[in-house]
N, C-alpha and C positions, 0 to 999 in steps of 0.2 A: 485960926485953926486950919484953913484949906493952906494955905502956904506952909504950914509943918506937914499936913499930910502931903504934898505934893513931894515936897525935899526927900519927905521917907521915900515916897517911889520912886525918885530920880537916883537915890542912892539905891534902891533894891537894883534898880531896871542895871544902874553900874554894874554892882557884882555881879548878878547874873550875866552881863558880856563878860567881864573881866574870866570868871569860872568858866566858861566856853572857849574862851581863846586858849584858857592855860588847858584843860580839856584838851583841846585838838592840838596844842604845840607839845605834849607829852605821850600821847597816843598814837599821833598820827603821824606820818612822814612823806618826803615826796622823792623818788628817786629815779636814777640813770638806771634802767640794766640791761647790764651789758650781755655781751655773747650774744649766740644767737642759740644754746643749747635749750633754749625751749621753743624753737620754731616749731611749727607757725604761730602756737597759743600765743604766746611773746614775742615781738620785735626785735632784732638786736639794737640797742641804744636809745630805746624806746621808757618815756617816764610813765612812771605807774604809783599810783598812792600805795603805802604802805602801813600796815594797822601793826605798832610795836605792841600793845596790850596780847596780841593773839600766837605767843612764840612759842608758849609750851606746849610740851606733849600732850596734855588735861585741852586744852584750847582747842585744839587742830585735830581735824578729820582728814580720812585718807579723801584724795583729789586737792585739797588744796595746795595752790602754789605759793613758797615760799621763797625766802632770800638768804642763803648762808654763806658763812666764812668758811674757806679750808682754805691753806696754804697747800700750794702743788708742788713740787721741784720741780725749776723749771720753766714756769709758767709767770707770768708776772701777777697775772690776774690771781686776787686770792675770795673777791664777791661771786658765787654763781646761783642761779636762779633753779628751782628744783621741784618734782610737782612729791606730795609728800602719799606714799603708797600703803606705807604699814605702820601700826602705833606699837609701842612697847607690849611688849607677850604676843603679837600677833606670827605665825610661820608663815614666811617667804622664800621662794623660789622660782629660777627662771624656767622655762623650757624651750628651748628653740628658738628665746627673743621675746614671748611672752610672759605676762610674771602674773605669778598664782599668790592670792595672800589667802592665807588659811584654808588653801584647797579651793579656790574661786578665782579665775580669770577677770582682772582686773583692770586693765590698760586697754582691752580690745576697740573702744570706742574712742581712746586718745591719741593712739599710731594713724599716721598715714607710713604706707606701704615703701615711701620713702627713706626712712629713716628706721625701719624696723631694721634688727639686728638679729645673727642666729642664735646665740649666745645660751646659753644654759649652766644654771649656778645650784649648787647642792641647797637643800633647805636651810633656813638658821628663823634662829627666835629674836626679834628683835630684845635687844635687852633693856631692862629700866633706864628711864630718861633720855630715850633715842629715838629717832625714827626712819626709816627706810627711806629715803630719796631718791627717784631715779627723773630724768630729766628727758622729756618728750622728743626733743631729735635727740634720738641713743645712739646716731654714731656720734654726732660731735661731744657727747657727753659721757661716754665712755671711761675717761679717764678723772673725771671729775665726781659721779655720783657713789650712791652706798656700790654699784658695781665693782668698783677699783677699792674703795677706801672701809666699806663695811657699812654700818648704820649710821648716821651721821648723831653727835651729843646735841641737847638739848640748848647747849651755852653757843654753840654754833651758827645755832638761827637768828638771823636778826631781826623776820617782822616776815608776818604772811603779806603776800602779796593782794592787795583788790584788783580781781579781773575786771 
């Protein structure tokens, strides 16, 4: 009788690695990213885990950093790294480089005095299944975040970033 229950545990103790492994090989990831449009928070070509389960707008809180596709013309890079500022319904605007979500200054504790920009953008509503992107060096990220392109879609993101 101990040698059947032993086998029972030796086969539990299995699955349960086996369900952890497949666990972390379907949720989790490990990648390059590139740029340096999140300096300093992010390194350029620096590896950072990434959690694919946390990609949608329901998932994600403003401050988190994310990893998304756009294609640019021009640019060969089409991955760039983004911190995520406004969820769907939320009003966003810039003023002078700083960006208000819903009437609340936002970013003041994420800029260094470096990379801040003067920039000022009319208000908009983020729309269903998007969210507002802007990326922590704003000038190198100028042409890549919702600045240039608008709110970025939800199919775009590939996997919050773990700081």
């Amino acid at each position: 009788m101990n040698e059947l229950v032993l086998r029972f545990v030796k086969l539990g103790v299995g699955f349960v690695f086996a369900w952890v492994l497949l666990y972390a090989w379907t949720s989790c990831g490990f990648r390059k990213i590139p740029g340096g449009e999140m300096a300093p928070t992010l390194k350029a070509e620096s590896f950072k885990w990434l959690l694919l389960d946390e990609r949608t707008p329901e998932r994600l809180r403003p401050g988190d950093v994310v990893l998304f596709e756009y294609p640019v013309v021009g640019v060969p890079q089409t991955t760039f790294a983004g911190r995520v500022m406004a969820l769907p319904g939320d009003r966003v605007k810039m003023v002078s480089g700083s960006c208000y979500v819903n009437g609340e200054q936002t970013d003041a504790s994420l800029l260094n005095a470096a990379s801040k920009t003067d920039e000022t953008l009319e208000e908009i509503v983020v729309p269903r299944d998007c969210v507002f992107i802007l990326m922590d060096n704003r000038k190198v990220g100028a042409k890549f975040d919702s600045r240039a392109h608008g709110p970025i879609g939800a199919g775009a993101i590939i996997a919050k970033i773990k700081i």
